[in-house]
C-alpha positions as CSV (number, residue, x, y, z in Angstrom):
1,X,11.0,15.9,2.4
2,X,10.4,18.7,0.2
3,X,10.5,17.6,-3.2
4,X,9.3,14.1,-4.0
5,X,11.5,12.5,-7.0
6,X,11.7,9.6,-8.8
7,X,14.3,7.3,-7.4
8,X,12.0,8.0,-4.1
9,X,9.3,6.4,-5.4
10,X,10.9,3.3,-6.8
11,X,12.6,3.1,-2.8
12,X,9.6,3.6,-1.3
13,X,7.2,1.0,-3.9
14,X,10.4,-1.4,-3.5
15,X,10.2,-2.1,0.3
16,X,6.6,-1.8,0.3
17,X,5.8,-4.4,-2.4
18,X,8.2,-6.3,-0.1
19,X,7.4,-9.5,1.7
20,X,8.1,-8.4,4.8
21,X,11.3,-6.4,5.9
22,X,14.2,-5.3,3.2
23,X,17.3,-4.9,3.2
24,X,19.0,-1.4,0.6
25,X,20.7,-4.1,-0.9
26,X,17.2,-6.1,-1.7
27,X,16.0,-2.6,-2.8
28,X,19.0,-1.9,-4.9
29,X,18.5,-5.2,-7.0
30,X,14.5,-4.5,-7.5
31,X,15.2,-0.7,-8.5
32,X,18.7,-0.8,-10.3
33,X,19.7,3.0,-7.9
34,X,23.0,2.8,-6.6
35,X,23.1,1.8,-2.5
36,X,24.7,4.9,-1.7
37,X,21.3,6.6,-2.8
38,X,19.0,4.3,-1.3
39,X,20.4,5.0,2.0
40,X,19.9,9.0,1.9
41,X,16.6,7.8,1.0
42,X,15.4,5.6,3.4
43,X,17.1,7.6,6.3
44,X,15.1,10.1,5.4
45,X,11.6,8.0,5.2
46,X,12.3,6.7,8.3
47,X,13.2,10.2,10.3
48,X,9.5,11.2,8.8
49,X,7.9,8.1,10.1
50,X,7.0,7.1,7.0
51,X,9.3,3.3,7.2
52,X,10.5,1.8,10.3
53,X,13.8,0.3,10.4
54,X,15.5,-2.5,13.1
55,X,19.1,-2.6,13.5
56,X,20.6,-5.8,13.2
57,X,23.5,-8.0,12.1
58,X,24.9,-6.4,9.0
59,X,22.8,-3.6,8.3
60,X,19.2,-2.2,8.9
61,X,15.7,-3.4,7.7
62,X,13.4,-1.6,6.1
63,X,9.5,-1.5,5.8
64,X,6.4,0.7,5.4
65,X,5.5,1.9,9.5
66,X,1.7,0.6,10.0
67,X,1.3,3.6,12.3
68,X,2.1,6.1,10.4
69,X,1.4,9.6,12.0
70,X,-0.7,11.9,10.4
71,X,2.2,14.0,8.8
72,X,3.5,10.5,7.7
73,X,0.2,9.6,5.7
74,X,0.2,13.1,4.1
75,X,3.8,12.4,2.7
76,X,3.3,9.2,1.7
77,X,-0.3,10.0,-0.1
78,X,2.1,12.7,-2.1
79,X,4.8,9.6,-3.0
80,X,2.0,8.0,-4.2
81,X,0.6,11.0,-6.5
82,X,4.0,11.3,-8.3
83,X,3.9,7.6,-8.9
84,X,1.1,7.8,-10.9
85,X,3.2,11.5,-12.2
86,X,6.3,9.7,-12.9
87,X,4.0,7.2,-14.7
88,X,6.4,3.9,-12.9
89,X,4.6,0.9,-14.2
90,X,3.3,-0.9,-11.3
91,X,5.8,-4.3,-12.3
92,X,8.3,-1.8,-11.3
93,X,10.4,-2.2,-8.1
């Protein structure tokens, strides 16, 4: 990921405030981002290790990977950083 935006962080703050696995479409209700968007996303947080996903019926699930390599942790520390940039309230997502 070179360039962490906005509509990353909500994603990523979404599915990790999550109770357990989500869905783009529980993301796209917390966040208000279109699906179509939330899927570049997360495809992309997953091919960097940063959420795993699980295929199943009707779509895949979503959630922060607890064994995150160390390439993985240095991205997500810099999602975290523009959170507190973007100023996103933590109520948000």
């Amino acid at each position: 990921m070179k360039q962490v935006t906005r509509h990353v962080c909500l994603v990523y703050r979404a599915i990790r405030n999550g109770k357990s696995w989500s869905t783009v479409g529980d993301v796209a209700k917390k966040t208000t981002l279109n699906p179509r968007t939330i899927r570049g996303i997360v495809k992309d947080l997953a091919e960097e290790g940063i959420l795993e996903h699980q295929p199943v019926h009707g779509g895949f699930r979503y959630r922060i990977n607890p064994t995150m390599d160390s390439d993985a942790q240095l991205q997500a520390g810099r999602i975290h950083a523009a959170e507190k940039m973007f100023a996103i309230p933590l109520e948000a997502a």
